[in-house]
N, C-alpha and C positions, 0 to 999 in steps of 0.2 A: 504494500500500500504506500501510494507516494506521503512525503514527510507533510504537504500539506493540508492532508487530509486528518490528522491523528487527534484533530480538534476539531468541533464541529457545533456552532454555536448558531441555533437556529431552533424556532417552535416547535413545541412538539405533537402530532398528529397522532390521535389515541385508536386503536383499533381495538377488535377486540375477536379476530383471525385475520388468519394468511388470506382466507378469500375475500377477506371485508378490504385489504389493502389492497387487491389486486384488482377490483371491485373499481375502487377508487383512479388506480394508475388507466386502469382501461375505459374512463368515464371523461379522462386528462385532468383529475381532480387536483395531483402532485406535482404540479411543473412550476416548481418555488424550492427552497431551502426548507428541510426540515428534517428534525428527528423522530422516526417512525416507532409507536410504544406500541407492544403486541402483546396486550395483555388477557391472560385466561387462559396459558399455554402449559403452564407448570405440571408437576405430577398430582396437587392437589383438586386443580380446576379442569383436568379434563387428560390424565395419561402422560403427556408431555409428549404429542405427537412430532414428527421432523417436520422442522419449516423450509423447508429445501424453496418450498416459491416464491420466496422472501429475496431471495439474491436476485434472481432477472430481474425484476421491475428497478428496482435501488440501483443497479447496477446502469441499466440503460438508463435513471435520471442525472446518475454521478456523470456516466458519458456526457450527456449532456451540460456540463459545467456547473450542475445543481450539486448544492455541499447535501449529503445526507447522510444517515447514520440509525443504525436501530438497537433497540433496548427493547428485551420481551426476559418471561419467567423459562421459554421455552430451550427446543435444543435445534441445534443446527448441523453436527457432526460434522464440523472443519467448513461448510460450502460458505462460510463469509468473508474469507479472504478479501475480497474486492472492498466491501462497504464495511466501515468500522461499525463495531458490533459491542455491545456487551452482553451475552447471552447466559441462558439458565440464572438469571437474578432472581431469587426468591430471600422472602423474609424470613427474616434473624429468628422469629419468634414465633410458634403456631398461635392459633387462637387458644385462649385460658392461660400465656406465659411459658407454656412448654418450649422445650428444644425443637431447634428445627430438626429435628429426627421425628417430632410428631406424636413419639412413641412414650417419648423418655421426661418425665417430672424433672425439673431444675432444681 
């Protein structure tokens, strides 16, 4: 990823799947700077399935000289190379204060 990319300071657009973003890129809703939040993706809200179709669309807006960038709870398994990413973010703390193991009393 080029060095100018590794910041990315721009609104953030809240989704809440891969297909609601893609939804959006395929409507030309995306054609501005932004940080795309994918959220509902974790193991708690629904398995943690692969966002694999989270990189084309980001990808061809980056091409096009739009700064973008994504944050989800989800997994990607390596395919974000291209667009800065911070993936699998989940909270520190389940609901009632437990660990995030979910399992385990603190």
């Amino acid at each position: 990823m080029p060095d100018d990319r590794h910041v990315v300071e721009a609104p953030a657009v809240v989704f809440d799947s891969q297909e609601e973003l893609q939804a959006a890129f395929s409507a030309g809703g995306l054609t501005r700077d932004f940080v795309a939040v994918v959220r509902f993706q974790g193991p708690r809200a629904n398995g943690m399935p692969e966002l694999h179709k989270l990189t084309p669309p980001l990808s061809i807006l980056q091409g096009k000289g739009f700064r973008v960038a994504l944050v989800t709870d989800g997994r990607m398994s390596g395919a974000s190379g291209k667009v800065p990413a911070a993936i699998h973010v989940t909270p520190r703390r389940c609901p009632g204060g437990r660990s995030a193991r979910c399992g385990r009393a603190t």
